[in-house]
KOLSE-499703 format. One record per residue: y, x, z of N, C-alpha, C in turn. Coordinates in steps of 0.2 Angstrom, whole numbers, padded with zeros to 4 digits, always signed. Each point is the difference from the previous one (the first is absolute). Layout:
N
YXZYXZYXZ;...
This chain:
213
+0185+0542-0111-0003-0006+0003-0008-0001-0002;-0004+0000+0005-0006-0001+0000-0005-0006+0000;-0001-0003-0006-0004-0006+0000-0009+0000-0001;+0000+0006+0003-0008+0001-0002-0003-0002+0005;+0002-0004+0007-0004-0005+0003+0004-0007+0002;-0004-0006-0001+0001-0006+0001+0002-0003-0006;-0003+0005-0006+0003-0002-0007-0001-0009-0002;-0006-0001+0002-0003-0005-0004-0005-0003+0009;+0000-0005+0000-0003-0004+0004-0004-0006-0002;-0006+0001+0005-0002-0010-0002-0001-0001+0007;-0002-0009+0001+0002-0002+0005-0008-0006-0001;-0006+0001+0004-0006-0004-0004-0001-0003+0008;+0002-0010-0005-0005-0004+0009-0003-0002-0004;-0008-0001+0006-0005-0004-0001+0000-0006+0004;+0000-0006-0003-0002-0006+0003-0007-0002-0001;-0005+0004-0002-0006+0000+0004-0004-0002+0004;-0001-0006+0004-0002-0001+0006-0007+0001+0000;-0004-0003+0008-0007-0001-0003-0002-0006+0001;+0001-0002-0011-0001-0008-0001-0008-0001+0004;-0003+0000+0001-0007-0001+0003+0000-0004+0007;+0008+0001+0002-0001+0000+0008+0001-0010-0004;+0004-0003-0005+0000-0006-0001-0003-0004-0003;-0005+0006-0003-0005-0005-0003-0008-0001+0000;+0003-0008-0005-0007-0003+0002-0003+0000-0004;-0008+0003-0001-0005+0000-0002-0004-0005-0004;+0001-0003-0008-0004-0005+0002-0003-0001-0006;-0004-0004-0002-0005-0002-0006+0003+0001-0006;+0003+0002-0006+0002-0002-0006-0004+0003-0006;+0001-0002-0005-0002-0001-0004+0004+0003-0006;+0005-0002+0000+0005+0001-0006+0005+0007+0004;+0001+0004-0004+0003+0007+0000+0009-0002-0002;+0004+0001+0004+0007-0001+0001+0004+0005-0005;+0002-0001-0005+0006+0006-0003+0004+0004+0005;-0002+0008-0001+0004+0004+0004+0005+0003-0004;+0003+0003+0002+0005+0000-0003+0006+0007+0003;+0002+0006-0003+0004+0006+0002+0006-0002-0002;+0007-0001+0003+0006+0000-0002+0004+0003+0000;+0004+0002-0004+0006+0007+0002+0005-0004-0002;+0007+0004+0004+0006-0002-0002+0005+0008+0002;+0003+0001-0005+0004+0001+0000+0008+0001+0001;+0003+0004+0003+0007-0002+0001+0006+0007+0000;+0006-0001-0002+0004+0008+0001+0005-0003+0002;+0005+0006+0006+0004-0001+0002+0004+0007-0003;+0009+0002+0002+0003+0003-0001+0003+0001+0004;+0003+0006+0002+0006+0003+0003+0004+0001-0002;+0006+0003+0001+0005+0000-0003+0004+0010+0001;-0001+0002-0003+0002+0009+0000+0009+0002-0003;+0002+0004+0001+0004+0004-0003+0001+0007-0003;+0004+0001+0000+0003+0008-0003+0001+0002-0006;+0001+0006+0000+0001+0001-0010-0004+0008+0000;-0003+0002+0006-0006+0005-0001-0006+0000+0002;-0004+0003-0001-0006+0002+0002+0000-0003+0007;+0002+0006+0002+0000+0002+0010+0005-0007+0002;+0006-0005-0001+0003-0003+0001-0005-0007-0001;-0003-0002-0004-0005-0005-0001-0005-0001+0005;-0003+0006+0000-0008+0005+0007+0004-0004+0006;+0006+0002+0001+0003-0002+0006+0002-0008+0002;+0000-0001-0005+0001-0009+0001-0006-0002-0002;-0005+0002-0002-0008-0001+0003-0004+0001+0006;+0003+0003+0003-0002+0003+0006+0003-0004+0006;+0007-0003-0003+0004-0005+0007-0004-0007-0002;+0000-0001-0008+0000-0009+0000-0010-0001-0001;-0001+0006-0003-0009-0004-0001-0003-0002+0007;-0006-0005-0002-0005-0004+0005-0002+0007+0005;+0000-0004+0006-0002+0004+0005-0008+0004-0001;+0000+0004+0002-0007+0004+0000-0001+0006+0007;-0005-0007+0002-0001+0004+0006+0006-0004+0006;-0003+0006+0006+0007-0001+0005+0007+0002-0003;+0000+0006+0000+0005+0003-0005+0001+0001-0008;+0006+0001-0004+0001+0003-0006-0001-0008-0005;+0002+0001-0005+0000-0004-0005-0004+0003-0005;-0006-0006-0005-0003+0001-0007+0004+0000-0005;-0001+0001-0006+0005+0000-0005-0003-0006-0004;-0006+0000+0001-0006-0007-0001-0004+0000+0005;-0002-0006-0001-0007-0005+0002-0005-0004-0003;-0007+0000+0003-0002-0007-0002-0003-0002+0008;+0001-0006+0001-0005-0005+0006-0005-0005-0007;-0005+0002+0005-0005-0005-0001-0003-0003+0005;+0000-0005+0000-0004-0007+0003-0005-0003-0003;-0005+0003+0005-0008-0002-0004-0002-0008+0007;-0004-0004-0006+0000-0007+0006-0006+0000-0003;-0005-0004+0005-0006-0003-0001+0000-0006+0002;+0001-0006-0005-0003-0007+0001-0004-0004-0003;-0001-0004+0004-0006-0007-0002-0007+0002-0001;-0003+0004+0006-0006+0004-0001-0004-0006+0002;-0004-0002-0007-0007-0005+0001-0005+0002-0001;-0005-0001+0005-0006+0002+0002-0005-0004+0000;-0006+0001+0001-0007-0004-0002-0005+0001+0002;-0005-0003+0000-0007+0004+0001-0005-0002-0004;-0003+0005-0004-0004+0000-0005-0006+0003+0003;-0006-0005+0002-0005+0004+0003+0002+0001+0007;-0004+0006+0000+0003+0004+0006+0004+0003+0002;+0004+0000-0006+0007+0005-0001+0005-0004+0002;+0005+0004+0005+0007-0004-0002+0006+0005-0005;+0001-0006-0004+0004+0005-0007+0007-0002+0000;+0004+0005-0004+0008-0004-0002-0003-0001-0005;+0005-0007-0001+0000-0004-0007+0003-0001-0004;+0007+0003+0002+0005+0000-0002+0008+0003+0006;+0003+0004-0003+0007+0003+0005+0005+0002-0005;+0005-0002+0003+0009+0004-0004+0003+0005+0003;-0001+0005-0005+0004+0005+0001+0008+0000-0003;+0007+0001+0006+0006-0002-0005+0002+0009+0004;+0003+0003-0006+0003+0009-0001+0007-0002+0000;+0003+0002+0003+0009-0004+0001+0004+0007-0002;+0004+0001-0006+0004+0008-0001+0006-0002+0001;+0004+0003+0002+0006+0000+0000+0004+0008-0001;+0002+0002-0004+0002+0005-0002+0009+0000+0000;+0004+0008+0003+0004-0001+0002+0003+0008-0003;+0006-0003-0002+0003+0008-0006+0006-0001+0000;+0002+0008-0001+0007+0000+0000+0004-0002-0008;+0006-0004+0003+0003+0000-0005+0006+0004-0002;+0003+0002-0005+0004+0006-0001+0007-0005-0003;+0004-0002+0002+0006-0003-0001+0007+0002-0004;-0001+0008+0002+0006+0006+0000-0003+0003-0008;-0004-0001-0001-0005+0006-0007+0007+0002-0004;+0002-0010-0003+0007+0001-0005+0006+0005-0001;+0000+0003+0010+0003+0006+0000-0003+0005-0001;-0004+0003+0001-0004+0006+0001+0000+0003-0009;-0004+0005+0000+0001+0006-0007-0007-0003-0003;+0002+0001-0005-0007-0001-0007-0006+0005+0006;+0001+0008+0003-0005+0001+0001-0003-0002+0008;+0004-0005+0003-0002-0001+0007-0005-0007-0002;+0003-0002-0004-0002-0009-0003-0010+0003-0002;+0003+0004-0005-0009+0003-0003-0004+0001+0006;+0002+0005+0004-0005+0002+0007+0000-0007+0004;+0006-0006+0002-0003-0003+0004-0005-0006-0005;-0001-0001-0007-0004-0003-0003-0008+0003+0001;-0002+0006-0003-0005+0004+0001-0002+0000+0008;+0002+0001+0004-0003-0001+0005+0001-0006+0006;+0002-0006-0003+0000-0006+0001-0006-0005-0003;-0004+0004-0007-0006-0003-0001-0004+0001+0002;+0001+0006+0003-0006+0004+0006-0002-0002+0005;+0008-0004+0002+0001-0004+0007-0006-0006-0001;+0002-0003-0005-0003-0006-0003-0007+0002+0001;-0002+0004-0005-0008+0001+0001-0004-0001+0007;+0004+0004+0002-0003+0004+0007+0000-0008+0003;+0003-0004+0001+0000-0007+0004-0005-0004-0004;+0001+0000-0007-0006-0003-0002-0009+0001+0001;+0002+0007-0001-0006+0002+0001-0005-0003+0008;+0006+0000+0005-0003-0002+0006-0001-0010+0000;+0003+0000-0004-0004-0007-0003-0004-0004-0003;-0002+0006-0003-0008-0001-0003-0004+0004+0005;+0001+0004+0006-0006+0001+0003+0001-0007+0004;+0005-0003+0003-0001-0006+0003-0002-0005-0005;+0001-0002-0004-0006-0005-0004-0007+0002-0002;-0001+0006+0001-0007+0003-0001-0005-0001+0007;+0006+0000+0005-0005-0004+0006+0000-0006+0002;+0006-0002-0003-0003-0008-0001-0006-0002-0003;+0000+0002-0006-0005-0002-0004-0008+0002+0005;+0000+0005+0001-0007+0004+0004+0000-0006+0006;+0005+0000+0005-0001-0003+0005-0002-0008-0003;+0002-0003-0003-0004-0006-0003-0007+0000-0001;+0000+0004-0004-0010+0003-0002-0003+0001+0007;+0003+0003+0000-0003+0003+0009-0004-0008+0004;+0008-0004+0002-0001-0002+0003-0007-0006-0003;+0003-0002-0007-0007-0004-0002-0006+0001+0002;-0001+0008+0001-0009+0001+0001-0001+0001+0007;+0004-0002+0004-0002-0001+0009-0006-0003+0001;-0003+0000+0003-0007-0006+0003+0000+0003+0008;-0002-0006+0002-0004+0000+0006-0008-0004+0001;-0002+0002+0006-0007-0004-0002+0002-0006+0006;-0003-0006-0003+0001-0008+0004-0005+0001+0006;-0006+0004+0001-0003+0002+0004+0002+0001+0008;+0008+0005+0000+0003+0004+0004+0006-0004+0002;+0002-0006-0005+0004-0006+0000+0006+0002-0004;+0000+0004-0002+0005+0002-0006+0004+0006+0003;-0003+0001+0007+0005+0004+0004+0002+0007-0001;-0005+0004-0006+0002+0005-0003+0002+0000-0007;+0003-0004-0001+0005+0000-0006+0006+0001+0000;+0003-0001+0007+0005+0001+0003+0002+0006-0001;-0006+0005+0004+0000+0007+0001+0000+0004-0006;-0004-0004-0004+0003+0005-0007+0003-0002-0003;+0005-0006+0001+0005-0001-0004+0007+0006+0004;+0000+0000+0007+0005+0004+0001-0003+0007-0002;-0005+0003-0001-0001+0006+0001+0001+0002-0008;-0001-0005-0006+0003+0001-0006+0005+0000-0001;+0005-0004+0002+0006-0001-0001+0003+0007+0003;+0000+0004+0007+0002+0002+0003-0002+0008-0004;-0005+0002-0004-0002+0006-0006+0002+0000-0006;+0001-0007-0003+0005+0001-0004+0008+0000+0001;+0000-0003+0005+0008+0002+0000+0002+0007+0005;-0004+0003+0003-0002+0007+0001+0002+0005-0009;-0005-0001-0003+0000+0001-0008+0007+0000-0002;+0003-0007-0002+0006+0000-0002+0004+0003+0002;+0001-0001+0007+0008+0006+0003-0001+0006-0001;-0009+0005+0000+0002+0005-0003+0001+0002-0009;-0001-0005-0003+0002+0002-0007+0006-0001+0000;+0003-0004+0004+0008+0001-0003+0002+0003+0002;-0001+0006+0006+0002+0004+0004-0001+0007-0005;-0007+0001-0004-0001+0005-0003+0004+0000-0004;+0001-0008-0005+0006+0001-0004+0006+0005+0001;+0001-0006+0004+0009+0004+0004+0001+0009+0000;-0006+0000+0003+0000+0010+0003+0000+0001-0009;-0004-0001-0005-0001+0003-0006+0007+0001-0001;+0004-0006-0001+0008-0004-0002+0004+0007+0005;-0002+0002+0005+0006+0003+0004+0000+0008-0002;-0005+0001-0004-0002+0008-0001+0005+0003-0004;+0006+0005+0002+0004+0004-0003-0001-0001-0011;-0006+0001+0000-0001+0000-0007-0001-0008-0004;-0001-0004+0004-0001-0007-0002+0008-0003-0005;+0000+0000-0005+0005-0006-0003+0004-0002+0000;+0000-0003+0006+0004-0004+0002+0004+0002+0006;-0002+0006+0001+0003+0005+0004+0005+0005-0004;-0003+0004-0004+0005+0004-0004+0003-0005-0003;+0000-0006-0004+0008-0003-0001+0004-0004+0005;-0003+0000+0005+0003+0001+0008+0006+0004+0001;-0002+0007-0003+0002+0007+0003+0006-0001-0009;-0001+0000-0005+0005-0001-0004+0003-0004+0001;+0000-0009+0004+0007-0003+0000+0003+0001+0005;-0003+0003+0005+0003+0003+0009+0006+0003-0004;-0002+0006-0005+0005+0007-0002+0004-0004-0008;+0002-0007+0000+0004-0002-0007+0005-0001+0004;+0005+0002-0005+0007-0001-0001+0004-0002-0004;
């Protein structure tokens, strides 16, 4: 049985609009708390068997969809959202003065119900390469809070000139927004390829629990 693709999936929406189209531009004074939130969350599926290759198998029917076809053995979604963008005009500038970035994880893994039957050596392999599981999902959760945090920054140092009526703040909020999150999908993508390489980790204890009995 071969689970060298669709091992691991993520699933990334952006609710990123372009706040600019609602907002209004106006005199202030005092600077608004901004503020990055993350939340995290885990879900479980439910697996059997008492081998290697019979587990793989009930991973492959029951894990989260990936893609059109095939099941993940994990995931993570992330939902990245942008609100309460307040803006201002200082001078001739128009500035953000404050915006909330909320990172939404939801992370999703398989649970092994059947383990209390299976052998001392099937249980070791499916532990060992279930923390790999782990990592590998976590990992893509710290590049998702690592773009939240950037996209906050980002967004705070927008300007447009009041000169042009604000009307290019617009253009380079979406033209920023749309390079970072360019940026992001392909570091996670790099990740992933690095993760998929024959010699990677979490592959070779892949290949040992596939072959426990």
């Amino acid at each position: 049985m071969n689970l060298t693709h669709k091992t691991f999936s993520q699933t990334i929406v952006f609710g990123i609009a372009l706040i600019v189209a609602t907002t209004s531009f106006v005199l202030i004074s005092d600077s608004a708390e901004a503020k990055v939130r993350f939340s995290e969350r885990t879900k479980y599926y439910t697996v059997t068997g008492t081998s290697g290759a019979k587990v793989a198998r009930s991973m492959l029917q029951k894990g989260p969809k990936a893609g059109r076809t095939g099941h993940a053995i994990a995931t993570t979604q992330t939902r990245v959202r942008v609100r309460n963008l307040k803006a201002a005009i200082e001078g001739r500038r128009c500035v953000v003065k404050s915006v909330d970035v909320y990172v939404d994880l939801v992370y999703t893994f398989p649970r092994w119900v059947s383990a209390n039957k299976a052998s001392p050596k099937v249980r070791r392999a499916w532990e060992q390469f279930y923390k790999q599981v782990e990592r590998h999902e976590f990992v893509h959760g710290r590049i998702s809070r690592d773009f939240g945090r950037d996209l906050h920054k980002k967004l705070l140092q927008l300007s447009g000139r009041v000169s042009n009526k604000c009307a290019d703040f617009g253009k380079r909020q979406a033209k920023r927004i749309n390079q970072m999150r360019t940026a992001y999908i392909k570091r996670q993508l790099r990740f992933d390829r690095r993760e998929a390489r024959a010699s990677a980790r979490v592959r070779r204890l892949q290949r040992i629990f596939l072959r426990s009995q």
